[in-house]
C-alpha positions, 0 to 999 in steps of 0.5 A: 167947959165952956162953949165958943162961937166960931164967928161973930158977926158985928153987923145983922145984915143977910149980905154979911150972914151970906159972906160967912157962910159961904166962907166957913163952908169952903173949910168946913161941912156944915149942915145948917137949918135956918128957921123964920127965913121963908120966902127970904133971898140972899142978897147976892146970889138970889137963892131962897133961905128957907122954902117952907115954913116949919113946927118952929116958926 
């Protein structure tokens, strides 16, 4: 058995990261924990990433 992304991204930006996101959490109830993003806003909406660093970082 092999695992398949859901999603791809052919570009590394935030902004794009942020469209699919959002997008993917109109279908589906994602939890997602984003580490090594403390202190970083996304591009539209201005909302923090992470707030606090954690052990991972």
């Amino acid at each position: 058995m092999q695992s398949v992304p859901l999603h791809k991204l052919a570009n590394y930006d935030l902004a794009d990261l942020e469209k699919l996101l959002k997008a993917l959490r109109q279908d589906i109830k994602l939890t997602i924990e984003f580490v090594g993003f403390t202190g970083e806003r996304w591009p539209a909406s201005q909302k923090l990433i992470q707030r606090k660093r954690v052990p991972l970082e």
